[in-house]
VOTOR-497355 format. One record per residue (C-alpha): residue number from 0; residue in three letters; x, y, z. Coordinates in steps of 0.25 Angstrom, whole numbers, always signed. Example, Ala and Ser with C-alpha at 12.3 -4.5 7.8 and 13.67 -1.06 7.14 Angstrom:
<atom><pos>0</pos><code>ALA</code><u>+49</u><v>-18</v><w>+31</w></atom>
<atom><pos>1</pos><code>SER</code><u>+55</u><v>-4</v><w>+29</w></atom>
//
This chain:
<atom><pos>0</pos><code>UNK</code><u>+0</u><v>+0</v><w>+0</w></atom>
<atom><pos>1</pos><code>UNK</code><u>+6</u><v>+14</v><w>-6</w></atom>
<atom><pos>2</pos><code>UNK</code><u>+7</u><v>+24</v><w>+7</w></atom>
<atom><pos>3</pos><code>UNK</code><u>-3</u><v>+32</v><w>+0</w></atom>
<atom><pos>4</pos><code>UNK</code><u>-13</u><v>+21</v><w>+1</w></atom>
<atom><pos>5</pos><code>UNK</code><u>-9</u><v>+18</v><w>+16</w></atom>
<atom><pos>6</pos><code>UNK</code><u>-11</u><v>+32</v><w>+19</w></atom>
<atom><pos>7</pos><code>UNK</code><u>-26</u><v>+30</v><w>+13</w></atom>
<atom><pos>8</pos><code>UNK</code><u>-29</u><v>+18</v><w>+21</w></atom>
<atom><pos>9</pos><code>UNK</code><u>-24</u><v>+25</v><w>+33</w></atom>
<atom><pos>10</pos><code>UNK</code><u>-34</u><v>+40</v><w>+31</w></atom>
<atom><pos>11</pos><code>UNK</code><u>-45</u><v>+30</v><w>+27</w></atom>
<atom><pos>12</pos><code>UNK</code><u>-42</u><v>+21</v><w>+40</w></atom>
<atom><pos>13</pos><code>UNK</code><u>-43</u><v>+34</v><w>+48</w></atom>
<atom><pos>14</pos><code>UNK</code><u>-56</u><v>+39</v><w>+41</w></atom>
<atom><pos>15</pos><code>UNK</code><u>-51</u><v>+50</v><w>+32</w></atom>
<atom><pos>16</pos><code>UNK</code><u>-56</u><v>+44</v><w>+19</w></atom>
<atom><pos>17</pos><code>UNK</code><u>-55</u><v>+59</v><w>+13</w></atom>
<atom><pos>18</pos><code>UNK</code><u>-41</u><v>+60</v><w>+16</w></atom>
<atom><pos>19</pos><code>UNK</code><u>-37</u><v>+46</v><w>+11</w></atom>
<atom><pos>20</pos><code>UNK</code><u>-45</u><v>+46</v><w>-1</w></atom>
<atom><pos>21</pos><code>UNK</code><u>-37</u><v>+61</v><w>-6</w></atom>
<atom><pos>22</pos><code>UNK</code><u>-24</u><v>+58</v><w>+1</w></atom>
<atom><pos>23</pos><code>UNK</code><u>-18</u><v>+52</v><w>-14</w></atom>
<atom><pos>24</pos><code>UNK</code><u>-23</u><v>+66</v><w>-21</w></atom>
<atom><pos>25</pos><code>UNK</code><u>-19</u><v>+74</v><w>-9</w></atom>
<atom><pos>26</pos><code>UNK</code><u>-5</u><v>+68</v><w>-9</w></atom>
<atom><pos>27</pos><code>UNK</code><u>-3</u><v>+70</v><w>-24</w></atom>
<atom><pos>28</pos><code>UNK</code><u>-7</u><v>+84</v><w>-20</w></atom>
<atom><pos>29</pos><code>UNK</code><u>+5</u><v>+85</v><w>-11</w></atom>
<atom><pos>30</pos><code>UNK</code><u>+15</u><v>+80</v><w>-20</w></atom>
<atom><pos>31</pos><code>UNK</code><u>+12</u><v>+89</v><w>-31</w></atom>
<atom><pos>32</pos><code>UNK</code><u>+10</u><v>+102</v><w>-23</w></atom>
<atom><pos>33</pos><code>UNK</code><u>+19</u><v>+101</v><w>-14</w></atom>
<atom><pos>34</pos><code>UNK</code><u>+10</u><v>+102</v><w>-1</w></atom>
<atom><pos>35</pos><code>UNK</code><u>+14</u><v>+103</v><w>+14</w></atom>
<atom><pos>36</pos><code>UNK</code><u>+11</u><v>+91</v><w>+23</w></atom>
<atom><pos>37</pos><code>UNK</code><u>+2</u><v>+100</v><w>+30</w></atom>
<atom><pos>38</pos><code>UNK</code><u>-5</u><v>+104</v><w>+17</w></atom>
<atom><pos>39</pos><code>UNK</code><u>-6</u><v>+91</v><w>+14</w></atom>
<atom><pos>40</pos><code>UNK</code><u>-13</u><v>+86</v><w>+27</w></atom>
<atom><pos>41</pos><code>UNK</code><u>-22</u><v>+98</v><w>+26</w></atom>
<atom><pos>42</pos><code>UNK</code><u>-27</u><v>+93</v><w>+12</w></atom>
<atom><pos>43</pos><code>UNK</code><u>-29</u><v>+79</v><w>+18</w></atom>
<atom><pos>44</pos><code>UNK</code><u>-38</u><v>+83</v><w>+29</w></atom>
<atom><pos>45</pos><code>UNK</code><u>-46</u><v>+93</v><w>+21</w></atom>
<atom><pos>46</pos><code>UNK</code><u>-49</u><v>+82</v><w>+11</w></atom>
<atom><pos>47</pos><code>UNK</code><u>-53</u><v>+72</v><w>+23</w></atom>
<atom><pos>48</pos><code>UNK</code><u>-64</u><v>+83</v><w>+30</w></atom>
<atom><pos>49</pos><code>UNK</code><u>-66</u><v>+87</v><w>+16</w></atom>
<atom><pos>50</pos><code>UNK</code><u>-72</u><v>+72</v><w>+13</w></atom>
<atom><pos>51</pos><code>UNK</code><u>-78</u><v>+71</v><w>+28</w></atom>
<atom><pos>52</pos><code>UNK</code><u>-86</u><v>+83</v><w>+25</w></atom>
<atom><pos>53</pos><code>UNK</code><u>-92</u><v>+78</v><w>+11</w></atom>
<atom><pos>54</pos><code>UNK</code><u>-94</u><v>+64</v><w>+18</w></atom>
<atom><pos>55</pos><code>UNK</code><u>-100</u><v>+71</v><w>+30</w></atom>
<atom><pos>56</pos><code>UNK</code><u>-110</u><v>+79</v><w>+21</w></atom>
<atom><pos>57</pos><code>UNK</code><u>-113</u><v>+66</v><w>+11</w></atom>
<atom><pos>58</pos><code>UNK</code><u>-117</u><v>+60</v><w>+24</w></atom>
<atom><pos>59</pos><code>UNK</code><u>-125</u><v>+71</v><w>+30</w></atom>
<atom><pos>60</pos><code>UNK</code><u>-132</u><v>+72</v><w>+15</w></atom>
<atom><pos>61</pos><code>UNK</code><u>-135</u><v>+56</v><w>+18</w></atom>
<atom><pos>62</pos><code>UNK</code><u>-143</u><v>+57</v><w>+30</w></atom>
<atom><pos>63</pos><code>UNK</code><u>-149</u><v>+69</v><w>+27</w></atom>
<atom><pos>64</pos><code>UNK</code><u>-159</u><v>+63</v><w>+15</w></atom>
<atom><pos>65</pos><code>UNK</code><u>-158</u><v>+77</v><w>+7</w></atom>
<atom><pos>66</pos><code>UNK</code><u>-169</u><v>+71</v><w>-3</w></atom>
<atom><pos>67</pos><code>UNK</code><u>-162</u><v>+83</v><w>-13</w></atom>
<atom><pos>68</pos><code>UNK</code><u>-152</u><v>+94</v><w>-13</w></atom>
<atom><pos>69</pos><code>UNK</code><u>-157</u><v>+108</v><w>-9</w></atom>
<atom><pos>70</pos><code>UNK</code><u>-147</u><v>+119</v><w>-5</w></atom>
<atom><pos>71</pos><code>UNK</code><u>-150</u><v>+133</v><w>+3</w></atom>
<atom><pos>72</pos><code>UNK</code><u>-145</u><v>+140</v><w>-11</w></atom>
<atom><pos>73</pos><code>UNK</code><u>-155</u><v>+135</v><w>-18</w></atom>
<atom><pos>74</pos><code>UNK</code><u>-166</u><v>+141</v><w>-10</w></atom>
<atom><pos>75</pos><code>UNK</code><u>-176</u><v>+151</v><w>-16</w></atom>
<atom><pos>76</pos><code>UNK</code><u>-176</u><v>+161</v><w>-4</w></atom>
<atom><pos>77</pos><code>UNK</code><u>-183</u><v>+171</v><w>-12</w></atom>
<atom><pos>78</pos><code>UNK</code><u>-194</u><v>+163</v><w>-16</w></atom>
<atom><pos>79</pos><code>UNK</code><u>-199</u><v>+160</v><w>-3</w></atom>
<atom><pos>80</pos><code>UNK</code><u>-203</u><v>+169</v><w>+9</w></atom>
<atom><pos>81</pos><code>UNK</code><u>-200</u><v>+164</v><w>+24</w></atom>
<atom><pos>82</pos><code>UNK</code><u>-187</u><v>+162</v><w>+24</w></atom>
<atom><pos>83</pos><code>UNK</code><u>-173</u><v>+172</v><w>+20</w></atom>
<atom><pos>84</pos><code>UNK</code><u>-161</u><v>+170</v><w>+15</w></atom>
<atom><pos>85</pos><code>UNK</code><u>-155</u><v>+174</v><w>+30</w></atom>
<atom><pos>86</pos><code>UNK</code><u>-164</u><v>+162</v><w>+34</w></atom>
<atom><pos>87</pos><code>UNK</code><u>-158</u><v>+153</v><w>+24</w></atom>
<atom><pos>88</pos><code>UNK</code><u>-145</u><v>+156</v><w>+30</w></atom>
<atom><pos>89</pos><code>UNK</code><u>-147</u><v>+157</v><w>+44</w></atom>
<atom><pos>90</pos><code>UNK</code><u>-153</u><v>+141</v><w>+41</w></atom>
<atom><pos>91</pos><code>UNK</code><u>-140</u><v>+138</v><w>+34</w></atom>
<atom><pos>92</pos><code>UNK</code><u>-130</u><v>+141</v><w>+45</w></atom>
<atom><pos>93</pos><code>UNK</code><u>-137</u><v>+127</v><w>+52</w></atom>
<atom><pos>94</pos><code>UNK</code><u>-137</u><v>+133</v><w>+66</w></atom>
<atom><pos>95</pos><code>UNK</code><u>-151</u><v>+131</v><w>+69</w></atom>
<atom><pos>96</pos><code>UNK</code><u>-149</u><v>+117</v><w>+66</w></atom>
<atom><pos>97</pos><code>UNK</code><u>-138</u><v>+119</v><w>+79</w></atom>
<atom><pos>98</pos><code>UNK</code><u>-149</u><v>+123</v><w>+86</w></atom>
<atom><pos>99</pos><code>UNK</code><u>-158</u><v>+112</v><w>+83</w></atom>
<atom><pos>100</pos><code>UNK</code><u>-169</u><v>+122</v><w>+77</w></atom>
<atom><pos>101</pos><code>UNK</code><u>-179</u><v>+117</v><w>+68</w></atom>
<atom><pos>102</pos><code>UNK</code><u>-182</u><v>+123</v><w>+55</w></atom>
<atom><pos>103</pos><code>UNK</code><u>-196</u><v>+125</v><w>+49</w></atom>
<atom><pos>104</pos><code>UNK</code><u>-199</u><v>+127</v><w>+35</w></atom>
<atom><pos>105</pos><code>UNK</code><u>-213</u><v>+130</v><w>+30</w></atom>
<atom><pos>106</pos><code>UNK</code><u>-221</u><v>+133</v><w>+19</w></atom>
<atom><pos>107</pos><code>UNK</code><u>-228</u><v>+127</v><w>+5</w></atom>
<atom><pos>108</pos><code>UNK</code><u>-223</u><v>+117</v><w>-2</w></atom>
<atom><pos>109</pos><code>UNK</code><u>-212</u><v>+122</v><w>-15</w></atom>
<atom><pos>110</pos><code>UNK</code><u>-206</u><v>+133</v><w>-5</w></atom>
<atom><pos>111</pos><code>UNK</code><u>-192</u><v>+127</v><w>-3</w></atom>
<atom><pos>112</pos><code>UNK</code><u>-193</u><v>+121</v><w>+11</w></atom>
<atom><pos>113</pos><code>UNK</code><u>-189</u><v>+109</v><w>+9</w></atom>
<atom><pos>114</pos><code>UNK</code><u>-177</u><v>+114</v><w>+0</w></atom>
<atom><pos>115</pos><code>UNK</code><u>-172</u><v>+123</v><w>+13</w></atom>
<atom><pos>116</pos><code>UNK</code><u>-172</u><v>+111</v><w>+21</w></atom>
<atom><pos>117</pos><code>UNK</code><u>-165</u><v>+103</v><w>+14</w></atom>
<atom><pos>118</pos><code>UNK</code><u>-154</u><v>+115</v><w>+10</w></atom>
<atom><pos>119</pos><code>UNK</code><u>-153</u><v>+118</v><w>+25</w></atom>
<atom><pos>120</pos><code>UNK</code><u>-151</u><v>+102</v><w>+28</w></atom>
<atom><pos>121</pos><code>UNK</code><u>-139</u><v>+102</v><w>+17</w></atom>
<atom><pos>122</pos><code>UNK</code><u>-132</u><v>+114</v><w>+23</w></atom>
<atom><pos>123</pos><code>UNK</code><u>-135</u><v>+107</v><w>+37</w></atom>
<atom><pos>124</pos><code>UNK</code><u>-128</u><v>+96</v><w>+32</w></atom>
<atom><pos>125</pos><code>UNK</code><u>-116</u><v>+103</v><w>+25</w></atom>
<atom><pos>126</pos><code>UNK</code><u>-113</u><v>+108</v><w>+39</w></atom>
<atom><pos>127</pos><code>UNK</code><u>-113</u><v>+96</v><w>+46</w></atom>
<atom><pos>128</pos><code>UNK</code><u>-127</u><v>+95</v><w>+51</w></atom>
<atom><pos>129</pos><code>UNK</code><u>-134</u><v>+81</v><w>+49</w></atom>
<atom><pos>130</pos><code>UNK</code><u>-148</u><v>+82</v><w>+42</w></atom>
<atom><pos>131</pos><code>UNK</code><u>-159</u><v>+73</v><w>+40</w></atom>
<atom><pos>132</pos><code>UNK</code><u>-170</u><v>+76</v><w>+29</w></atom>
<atom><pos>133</pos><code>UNK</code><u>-184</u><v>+69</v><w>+28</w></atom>
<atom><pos>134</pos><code>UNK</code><u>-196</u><v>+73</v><w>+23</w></atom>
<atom><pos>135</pos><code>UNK</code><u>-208</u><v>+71</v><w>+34</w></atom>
<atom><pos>136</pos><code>UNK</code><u>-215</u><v>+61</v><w>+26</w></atom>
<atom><pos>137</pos><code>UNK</code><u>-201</u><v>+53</v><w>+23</w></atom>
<atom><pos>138</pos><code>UNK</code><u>-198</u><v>+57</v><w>+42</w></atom>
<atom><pos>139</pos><code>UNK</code><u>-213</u><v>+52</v><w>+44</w></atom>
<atom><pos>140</pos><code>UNK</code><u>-211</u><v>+38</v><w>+38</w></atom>
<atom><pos>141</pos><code>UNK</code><u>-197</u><v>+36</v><w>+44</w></atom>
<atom><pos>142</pos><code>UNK</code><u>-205</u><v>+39</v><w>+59</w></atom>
<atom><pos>143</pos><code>UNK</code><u>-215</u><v>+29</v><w>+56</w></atom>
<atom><pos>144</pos><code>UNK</code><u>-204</u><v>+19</v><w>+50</w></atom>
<atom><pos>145</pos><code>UNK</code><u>-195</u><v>+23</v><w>+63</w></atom>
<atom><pos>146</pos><code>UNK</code><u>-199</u><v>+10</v><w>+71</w></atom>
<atom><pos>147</pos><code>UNK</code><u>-198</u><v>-1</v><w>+61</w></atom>
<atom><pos>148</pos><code>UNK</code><u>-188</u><v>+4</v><w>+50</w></atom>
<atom><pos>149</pos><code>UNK</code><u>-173</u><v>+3</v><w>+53</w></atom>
<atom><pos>150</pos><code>UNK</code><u>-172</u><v>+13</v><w>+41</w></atom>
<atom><pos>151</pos><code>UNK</code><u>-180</u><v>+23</v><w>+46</w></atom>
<atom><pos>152</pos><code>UNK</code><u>-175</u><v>+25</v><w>+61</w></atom>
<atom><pos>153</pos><code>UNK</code><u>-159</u><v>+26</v><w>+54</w></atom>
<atom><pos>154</pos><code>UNK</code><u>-166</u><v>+38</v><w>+48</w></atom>
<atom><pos>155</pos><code>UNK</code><u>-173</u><v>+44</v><w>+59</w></atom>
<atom><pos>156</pos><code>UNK</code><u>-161</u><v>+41</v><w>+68</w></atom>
<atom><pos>157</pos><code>UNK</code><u>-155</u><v>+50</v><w>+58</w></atom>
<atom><pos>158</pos><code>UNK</code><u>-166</u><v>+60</v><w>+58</w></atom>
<atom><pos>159</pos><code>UNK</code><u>-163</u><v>+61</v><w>+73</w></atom>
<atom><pos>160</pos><code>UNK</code><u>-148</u><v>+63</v><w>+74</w></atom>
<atom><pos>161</pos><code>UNK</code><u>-149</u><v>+75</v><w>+63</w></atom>
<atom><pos>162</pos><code>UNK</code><u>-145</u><v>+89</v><w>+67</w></atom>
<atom><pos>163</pos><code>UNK</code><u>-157</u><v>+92</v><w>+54</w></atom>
<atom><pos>164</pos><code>UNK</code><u>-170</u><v>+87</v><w>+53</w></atom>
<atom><pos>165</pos><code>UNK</code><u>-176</u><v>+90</v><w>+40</w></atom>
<atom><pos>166</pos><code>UNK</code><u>-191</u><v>+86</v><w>+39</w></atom>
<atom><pos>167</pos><code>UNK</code><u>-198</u><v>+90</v><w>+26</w></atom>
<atom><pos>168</pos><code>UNK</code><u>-212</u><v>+93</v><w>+21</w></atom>
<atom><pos>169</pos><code>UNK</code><u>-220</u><v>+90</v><w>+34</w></atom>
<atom><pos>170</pos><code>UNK</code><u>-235</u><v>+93</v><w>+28</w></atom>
<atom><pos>171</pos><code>UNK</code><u>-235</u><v>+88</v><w>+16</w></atom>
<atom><pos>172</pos><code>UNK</code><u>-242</u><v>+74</v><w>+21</w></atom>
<atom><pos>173</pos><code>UNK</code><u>-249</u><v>+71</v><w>+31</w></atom>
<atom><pos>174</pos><code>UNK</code><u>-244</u><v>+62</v><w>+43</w></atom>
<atom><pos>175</pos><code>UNK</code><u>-251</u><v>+53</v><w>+53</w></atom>
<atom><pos>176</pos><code>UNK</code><u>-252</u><v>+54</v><w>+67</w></atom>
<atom><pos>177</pos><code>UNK</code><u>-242</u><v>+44</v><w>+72</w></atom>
<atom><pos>178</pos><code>UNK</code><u>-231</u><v>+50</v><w>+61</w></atom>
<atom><pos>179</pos><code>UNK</code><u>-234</u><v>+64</v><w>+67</w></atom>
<atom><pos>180</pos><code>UNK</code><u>-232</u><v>+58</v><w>+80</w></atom>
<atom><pos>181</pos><code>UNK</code><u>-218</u><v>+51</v><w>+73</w></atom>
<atom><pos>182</pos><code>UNK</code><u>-214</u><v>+65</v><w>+68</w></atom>
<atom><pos>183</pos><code>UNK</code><u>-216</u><v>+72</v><w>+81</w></atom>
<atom><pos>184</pos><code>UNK</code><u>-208</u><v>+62</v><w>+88</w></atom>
<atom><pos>185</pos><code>UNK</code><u>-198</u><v>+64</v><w>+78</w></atom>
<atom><pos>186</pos><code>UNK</code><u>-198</u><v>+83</v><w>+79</w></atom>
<atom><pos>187</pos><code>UNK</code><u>-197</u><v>+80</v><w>+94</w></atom>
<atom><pos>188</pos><code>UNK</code><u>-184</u><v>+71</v><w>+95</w></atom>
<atom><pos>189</pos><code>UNK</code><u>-178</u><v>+81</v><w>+85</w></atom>
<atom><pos>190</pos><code>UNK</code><u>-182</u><v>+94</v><w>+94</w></atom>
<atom><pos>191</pos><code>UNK</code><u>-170</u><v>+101</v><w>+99</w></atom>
<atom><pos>192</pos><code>UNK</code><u>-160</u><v>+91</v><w>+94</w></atom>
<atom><pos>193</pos><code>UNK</code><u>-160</u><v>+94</v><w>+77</w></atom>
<atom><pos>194</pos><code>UNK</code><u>-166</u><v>+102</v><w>+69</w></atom>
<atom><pos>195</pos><code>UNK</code><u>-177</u><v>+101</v><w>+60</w></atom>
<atom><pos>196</pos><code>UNK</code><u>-182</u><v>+107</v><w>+48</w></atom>
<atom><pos>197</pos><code>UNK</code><u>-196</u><v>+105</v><w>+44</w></atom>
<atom><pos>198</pos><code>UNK</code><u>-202</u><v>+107</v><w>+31</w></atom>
<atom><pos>199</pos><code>UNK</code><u>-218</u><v>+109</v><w>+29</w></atom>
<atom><pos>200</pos><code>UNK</code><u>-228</u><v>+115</v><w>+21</w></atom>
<atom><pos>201</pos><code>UNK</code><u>-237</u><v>+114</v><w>+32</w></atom>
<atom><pos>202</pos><code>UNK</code><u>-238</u><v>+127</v><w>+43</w></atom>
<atom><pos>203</pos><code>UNK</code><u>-237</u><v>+125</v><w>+57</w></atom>
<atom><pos>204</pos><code>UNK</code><u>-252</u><v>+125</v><w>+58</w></atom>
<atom><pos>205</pos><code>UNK</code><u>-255</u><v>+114</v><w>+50</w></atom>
<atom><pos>206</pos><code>UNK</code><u>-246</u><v>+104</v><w>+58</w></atom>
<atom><pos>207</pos><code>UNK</code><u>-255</u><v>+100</v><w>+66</w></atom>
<atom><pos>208</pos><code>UNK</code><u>-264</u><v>+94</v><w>+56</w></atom>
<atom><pos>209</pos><code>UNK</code><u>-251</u><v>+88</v><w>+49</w></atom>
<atom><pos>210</pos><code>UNK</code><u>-248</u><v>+81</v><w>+62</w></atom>
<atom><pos>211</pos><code>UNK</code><u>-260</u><v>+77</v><w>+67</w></atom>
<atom><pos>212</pos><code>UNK</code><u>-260</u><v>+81</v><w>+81</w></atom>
<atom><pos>213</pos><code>UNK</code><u>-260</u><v>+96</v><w>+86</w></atom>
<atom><pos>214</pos><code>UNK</code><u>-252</u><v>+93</v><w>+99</w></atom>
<atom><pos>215</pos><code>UNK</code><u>-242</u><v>+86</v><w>+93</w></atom>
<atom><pos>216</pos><code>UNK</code><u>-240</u><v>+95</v><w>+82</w></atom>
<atom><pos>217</pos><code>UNK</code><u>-238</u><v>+108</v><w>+92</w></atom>
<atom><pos>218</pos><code>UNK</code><u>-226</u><v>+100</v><w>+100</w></atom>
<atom><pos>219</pos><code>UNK</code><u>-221</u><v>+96</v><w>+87</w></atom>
<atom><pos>220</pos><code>UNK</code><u>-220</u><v>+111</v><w>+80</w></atom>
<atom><pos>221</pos><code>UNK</code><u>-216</u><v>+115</v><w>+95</w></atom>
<atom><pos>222</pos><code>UNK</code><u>-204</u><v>+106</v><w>+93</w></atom>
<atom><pos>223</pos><code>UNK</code><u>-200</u><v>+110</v><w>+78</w></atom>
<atom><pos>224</pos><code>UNK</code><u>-202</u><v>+124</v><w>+80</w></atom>
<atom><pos>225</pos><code>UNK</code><u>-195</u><v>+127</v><w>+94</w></atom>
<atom><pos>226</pos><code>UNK</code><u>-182</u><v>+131</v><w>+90</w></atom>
<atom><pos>227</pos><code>UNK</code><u>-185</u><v>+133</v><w>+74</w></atom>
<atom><pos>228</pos><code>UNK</code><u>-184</u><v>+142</v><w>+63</w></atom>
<atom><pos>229</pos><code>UNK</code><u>-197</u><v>+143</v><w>+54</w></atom>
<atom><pos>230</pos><code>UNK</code><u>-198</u><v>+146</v><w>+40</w></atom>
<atom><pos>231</pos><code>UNK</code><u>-213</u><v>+148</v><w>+33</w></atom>
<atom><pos>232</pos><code>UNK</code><u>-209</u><v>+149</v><w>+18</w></atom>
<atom><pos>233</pos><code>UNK</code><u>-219</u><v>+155</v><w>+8</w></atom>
<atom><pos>234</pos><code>UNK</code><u>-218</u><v>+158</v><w>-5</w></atom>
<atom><pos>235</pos><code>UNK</code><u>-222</u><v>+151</v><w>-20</w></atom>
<atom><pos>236</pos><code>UNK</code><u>-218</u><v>+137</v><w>-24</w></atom>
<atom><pos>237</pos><code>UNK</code><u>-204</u><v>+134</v><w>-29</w></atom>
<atom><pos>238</pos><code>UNK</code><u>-209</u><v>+124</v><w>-37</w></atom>
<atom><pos>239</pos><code>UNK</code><u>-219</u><v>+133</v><w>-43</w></atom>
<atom><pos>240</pos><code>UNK</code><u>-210</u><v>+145</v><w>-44</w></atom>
<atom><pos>241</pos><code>UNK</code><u>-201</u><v>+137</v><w>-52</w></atom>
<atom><pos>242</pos><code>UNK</code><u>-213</u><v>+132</v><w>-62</w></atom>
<atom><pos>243</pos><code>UNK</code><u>-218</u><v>+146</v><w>-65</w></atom>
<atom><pos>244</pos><code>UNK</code><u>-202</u><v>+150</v><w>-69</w></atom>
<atom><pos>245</pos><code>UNK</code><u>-203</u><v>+140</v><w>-78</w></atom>
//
């Protein structure tokens, strides 16, 4: 075995797959420009937390479920009123999620909410948060699944240990009493320990009748809303926007 090679096994017995899988093309590097020790071990560790970081956020992209892309650029802020631009920055910095507040977003259906949460989860993820993603009709079957499918407590179990919550389009089917019951269960074992953002087309005043039960409903918007920032978004349909330009 060349000493190049040994020194591979050697990074890669250690755990620095980065560093082991560059260290041919970094040494050819060296020899050819003339670079410091020093230099060199510099560029060998960059490469190794350069390749932690892209496995880290491969990882963190994994367990999130994204269902698409979406990024906070791409958002029409000007097409849609309840929400600014400073918002959209405030919401980007991730220090709400710190501070385990909940994030509301509310308004018809083509407005972008789903887009915002889904933005917001991949630039939590690029800073090392961990995020999960799961629209409330995929959440509900999970809960009611939870007792006798392996599959389906892993994924809760994950849902628990994420610092970011993401449950879209609560509203847009109705849900019995016991998964109402599931789902409150669920708000209240994440209260004050991540963050959650809701997505709804549905106003506070018609949860009730979403949910079935008045009394739970209040302690379950008393839960999401303590310690929450709230957005009402108002404006015309993307969707419909974009067929009249055309």
């Amino acid at each position: 075995m060349s000493a190049i090679a040994e020194s591979e096994r050697k990074l890669e017995s250690l755990r620095l797959r980065g560093a082991s899988s560059k260290l041919p093309e970094l040494l050819k590097l060296a020899e050819s420009s003339g670079m410091t020790c020093l230099a060199f071990l510099e560029s060998l560790v960059d490469v190794e937390l350069q390749d932690r970081g892209d496995r880290r956020l491969k990882r963190g992209l994994a367990m999130a479920h994204f269902p698409v892309v979406k990024r906070l650029e791409d958002f029409k802020v000007a097409r849609v009123s309840g929400i600014a631009k400073r918002d959209l920055s405030e919401l980007a910095e991730c220090s709400w999620i710190d501070r385990h507040e909940n994030l509301l977003l509310f308004g018809p259906p083509g407005l972008g909410k789903t887009h915002l949460a889904i933005a917001l989860g991949h630039v939590a993820v690029r800073k090392g948060y961990s995020v999960c993603y799961e629209r409330m009709t995929s959440l509900i079957k999970l809960l009611v699944r939870a007792d006798a499918a392996r599959s389906a407590q892993f994924r809760l179990s994950r849902l628990a240990k994420a610092n970011m919550v993401i449950i879209d389009e609560i509203g847009y089917t109705p849900i019995e009493r016991r998964e109402a019951n599931l789902f409150f269960t669920f708000v209240s074992d994440l209260y004050e320990r991540a963050s959650i953002t809701v997505t709804s087309n549905k106003d506070l005043n018609s949860w009730a009748e979403l949910m079935g039960d008045e009394v739970m409903t209040a302690a379950l918007l008393d839960r999401l809303m303590h310690h929450s920032k709230i957005f009402s978004l108002s404006g015309e349909s993307y969707r419909i926007t974009s067929k009249k330009e055309e």
